[in-house]
C-alpha positions, 0 to 999 in steps of 0.5 A: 317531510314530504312522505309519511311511511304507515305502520302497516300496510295496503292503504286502500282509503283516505279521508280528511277532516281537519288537522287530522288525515284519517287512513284505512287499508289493510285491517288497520285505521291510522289517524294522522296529524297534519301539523306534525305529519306524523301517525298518531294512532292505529285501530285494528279491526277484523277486515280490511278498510275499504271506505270512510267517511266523517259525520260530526265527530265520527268517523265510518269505516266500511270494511269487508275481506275480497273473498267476501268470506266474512259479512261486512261491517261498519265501524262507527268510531269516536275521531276524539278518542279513536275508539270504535263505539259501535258496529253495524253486521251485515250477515247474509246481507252485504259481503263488502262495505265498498263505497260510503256516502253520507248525503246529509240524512242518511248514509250509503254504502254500496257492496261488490254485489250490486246492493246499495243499502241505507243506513239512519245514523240517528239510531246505527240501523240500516233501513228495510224497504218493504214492498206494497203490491197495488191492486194494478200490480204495481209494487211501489217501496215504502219505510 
């Protein structure tokens, strides 16, 4: 079988890791099994699913609402057991979770709003640039 038909819908975001086909869209996170093409697993989460990435055995999902009514978030959620085991709240600071991108060391994740904000995974926080004046003027960022 060629077509698998969701549980829910608007899909808005696919990743792949593996044997498993991870989709995100319309408040709802599916986990799908390739070998069988079948979903396995549904997550409902507050907003909508815009972007995800896997990290280990992670799965990060960006979610926020297109009025941008509620803060956005990201879900950091375990691919074995399919839970969420941690989210990270952008009050006043990102509206939509749009885009996530891991290089490796940190992940990124983009907003509807022009902001691109840093996130260490090591410890689920996102990372403050702090601004340092010169004596020329000059105003260089630091961690």
């Amino acid at each position: 079988n060629n077509t698998l038909t969701l549980s829910w819908n608007n899909a808005f975001s696919i990743v792949l890791d593996g044997q498993y086909l991870y989709v995100g869209g319309q408040m709802r996170i599916s986990k799908i099994d390739l070998s069988t093409f079948t979903e396995i697993s549904v997550i409902t989460v507050i907003q909508n699913v815009f972007d995800m990435v896997i990290v280990g055995t992670d799965l990060y999902a960006g979610v926020g609402n297109e009025d941008a009514v509620n803060v956005g978030r990201i879900h950091k959620i375990d691919t074995q057991s399919f839970t969420i085991t941690d989210t990270l709240l952008f009050a006043n600071i990102l509206h939509n979770c749009r885009g996530l991108y891991y290089n490796g060391e940190y992940l990124f994740v983009g907003d509807w709003s022009k902001l691109i904000k840093r996130i260490d995974l090591d410890t689920f926080t996102l990372i403050w640039l702090q601004k340092e004046y010169s004596k020329f003027g000059l105003i260089t960022y630091k961690r």
